[in-house]
Short mmCIF file of the C-alpha atoms (twelve columns), coordinates in Angstrom:
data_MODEL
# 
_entry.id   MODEL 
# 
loop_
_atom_site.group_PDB 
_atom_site.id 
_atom_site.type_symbol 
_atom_site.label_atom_id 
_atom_site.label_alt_id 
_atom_site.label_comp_id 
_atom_site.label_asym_id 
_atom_site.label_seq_id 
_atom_site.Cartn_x 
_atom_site.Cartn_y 
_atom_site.Cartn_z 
_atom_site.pdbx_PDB_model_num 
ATOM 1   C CA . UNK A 1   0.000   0.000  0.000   1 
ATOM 2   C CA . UNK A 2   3.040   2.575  0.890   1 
ATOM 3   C CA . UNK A 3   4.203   1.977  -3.116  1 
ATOM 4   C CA . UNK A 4   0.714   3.460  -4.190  1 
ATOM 5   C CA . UNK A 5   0.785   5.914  -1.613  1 
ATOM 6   C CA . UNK A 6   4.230   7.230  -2.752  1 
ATOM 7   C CA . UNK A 7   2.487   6.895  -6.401  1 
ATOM 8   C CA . UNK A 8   -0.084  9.368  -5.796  1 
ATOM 9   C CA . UNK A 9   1.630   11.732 -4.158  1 
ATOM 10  C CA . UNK A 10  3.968   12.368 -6.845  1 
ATOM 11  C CA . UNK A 11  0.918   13.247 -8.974  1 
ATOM 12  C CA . UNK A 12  -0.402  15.419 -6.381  1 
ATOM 13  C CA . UNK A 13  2.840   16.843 -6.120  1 
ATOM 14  C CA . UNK A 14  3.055   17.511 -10.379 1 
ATOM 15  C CA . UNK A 15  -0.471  18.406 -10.123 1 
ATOM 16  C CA . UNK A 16  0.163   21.211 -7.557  1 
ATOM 17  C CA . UNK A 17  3.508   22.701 -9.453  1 
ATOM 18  C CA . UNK A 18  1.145   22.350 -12.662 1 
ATOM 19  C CA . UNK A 19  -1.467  25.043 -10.982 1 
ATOM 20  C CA . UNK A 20  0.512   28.101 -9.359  1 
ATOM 21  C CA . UNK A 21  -1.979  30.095 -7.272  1 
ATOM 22  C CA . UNK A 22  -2.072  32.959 -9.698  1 
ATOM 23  C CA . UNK A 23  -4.242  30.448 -11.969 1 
ATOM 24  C CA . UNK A 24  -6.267  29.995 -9.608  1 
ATOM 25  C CA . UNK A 25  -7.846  33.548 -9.473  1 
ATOM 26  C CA . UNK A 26  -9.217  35.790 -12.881 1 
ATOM 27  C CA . UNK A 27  -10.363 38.751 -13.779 1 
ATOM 28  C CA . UNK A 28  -13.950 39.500 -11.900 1 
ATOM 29  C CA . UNK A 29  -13.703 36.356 -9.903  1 
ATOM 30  C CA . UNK A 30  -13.006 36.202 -5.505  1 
ATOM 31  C CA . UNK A 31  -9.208  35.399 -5.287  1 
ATOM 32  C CA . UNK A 32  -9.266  32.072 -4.124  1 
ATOM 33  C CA . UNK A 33  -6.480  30.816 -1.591  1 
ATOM 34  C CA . UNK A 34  -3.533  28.682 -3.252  1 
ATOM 35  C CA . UNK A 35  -4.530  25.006 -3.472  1 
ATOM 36  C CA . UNK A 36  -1.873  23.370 -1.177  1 
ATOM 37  C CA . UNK A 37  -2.296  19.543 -0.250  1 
ATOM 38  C CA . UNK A 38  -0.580  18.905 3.215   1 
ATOM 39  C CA . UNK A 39  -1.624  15.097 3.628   1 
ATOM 40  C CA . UNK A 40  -3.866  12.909 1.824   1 
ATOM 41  C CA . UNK A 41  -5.384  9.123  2.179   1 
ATOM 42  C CA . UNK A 42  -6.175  6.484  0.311   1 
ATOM 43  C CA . UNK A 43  -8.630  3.679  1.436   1 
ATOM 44  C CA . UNK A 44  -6.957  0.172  1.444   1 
ATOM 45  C CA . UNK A 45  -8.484  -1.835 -1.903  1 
ATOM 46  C CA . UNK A 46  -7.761  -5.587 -1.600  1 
ATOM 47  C CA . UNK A 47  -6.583  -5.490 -5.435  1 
ATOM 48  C CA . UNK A 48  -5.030  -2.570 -7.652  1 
ATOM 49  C CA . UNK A 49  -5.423  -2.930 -11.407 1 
ATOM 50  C CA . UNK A 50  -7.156  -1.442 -14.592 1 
ATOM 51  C CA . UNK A 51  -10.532 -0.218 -13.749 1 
ATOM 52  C CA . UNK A 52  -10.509 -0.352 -9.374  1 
ATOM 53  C CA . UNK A 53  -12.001 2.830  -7.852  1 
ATOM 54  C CA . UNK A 54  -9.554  4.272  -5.762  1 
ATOM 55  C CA . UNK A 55  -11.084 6.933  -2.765  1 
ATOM 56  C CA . UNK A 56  -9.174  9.167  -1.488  1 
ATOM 57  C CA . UNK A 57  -9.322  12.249 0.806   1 
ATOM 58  C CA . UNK A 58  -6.940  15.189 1.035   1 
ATOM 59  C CA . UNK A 59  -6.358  17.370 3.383   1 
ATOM 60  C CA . UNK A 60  -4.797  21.326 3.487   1 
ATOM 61  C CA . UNK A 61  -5.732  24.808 1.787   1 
ATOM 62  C CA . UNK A 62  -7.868  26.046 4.324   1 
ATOM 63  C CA . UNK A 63  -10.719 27.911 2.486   1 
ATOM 64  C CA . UNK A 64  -9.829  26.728 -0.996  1 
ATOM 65  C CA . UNK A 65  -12.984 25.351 -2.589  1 
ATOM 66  C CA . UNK A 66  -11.668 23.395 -6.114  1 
ATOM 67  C CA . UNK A 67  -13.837 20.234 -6.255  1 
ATOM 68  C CA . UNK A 68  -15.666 18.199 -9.133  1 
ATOM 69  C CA . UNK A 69  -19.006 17.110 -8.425  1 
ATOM 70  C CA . UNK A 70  -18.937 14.300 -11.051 1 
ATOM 71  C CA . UNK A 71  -17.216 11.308 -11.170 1 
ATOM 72  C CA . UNK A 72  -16.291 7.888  -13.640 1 
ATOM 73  C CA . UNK A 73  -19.345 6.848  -12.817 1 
ATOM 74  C CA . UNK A 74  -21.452 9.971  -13.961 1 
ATOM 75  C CA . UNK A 75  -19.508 9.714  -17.235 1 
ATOM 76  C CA . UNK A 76  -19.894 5.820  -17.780 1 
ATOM 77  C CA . UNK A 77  -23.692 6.440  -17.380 1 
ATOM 78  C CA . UNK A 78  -23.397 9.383  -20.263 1 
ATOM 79  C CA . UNK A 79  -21.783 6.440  -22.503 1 
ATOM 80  C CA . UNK A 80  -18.161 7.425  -22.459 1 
ATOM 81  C CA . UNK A 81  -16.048 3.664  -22.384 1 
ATOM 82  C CA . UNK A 82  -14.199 2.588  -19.197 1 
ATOM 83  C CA . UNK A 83  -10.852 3.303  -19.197 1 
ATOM 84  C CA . UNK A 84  -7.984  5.481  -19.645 1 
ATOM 85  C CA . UNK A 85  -9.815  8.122  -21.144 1 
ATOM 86  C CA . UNK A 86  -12.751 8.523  -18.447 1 
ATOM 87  C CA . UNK A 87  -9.449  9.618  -15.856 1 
ATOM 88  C CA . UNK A 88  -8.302  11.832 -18.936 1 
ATOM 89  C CA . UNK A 89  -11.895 13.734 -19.180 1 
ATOM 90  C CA . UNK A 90  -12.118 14.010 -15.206 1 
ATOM 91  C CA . UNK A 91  -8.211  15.606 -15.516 1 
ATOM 92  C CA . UNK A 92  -9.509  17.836 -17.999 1 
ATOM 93  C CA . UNK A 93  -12.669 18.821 -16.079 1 
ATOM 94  C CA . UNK A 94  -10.218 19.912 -12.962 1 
ATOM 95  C CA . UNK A 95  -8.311  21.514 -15.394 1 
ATOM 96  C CA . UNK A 96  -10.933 23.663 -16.398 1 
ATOM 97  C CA . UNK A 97  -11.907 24.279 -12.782 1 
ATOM 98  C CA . UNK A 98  -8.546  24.841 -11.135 1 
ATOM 99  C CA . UNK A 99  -8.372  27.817 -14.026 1 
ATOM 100 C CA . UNK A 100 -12.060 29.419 -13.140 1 
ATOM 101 C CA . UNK A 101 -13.436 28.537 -16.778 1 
ATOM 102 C CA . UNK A 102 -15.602 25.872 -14.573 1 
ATOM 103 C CA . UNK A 103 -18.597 25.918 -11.970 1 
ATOM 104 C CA . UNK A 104 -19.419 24.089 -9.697  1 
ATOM 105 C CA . UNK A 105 -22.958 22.821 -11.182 1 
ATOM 106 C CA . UNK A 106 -23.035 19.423 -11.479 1 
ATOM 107 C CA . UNK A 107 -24.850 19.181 -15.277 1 
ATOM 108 C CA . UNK A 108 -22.023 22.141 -16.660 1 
ATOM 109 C CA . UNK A 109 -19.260 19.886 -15.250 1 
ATOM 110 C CA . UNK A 110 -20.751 16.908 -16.997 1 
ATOM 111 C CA . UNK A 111 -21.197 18.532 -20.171 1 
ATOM 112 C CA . UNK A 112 -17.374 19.950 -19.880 1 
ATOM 113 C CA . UNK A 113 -16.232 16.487 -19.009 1 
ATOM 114 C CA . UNK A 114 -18.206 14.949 -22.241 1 
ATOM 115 C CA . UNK A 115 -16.609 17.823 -24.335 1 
ATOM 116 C CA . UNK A 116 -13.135 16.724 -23.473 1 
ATOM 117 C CA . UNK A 117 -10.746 14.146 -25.155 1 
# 
């Protein structure tokens, strides 16, 4: 389990250079605090492999709101094929919100999610 610990926090830890806190505040929009991750956990899964639901909670950036309210299974049920590219559309979707170009309606994430490739 400490292997796929150390796993995702190295993509928490590109994720977070990837999104400097300037990016995380526009024009017209409430400055937002920087999106810092100070710990994070992972559920034990008895199996790791193609297509197992990992859940995970972090933990830091007091304040900062930067969520998704869909998931794999919200796309799957729009008809987009398991696999790679369901984590690639969700990536994009937190893309789009860690910039501001995103809400956080449910339906407009979807539909930004189902737009992405």
């Amino acid at each position: 389990m400490e292997s796929l610990r150390q796993v995702i926090a190295g993509v928490f830890a590109a994720l977070l250079v990837s999104f400097p806190a300037p990016a995380l505040a526009q024009a017209g929009r409430d400055a937002r605090p920087a999106l810092q991750v100070d710990d994070f956990d992972v559920e034990q899964v008895a199996h790791v492999g193609a297509g197992t639901q990992l859940r995970f909670s972090l933990f830091g950036s007091h304040g900062a709101v930067v969520a998704l309210r869909i998931d794999g299974d919200d796309l799957i049920g729009a008809g987009v094929q398991r696999g790679p590219q369901v984590g690639r559309r969700l990536a994009a979707t937190l893309d789009r919100r860690l910039d501001g170009d995103l809400g956080d309606d449910h339906g407009e994430q979807l539909a930004a999610a189902l737009e992405a490739e």
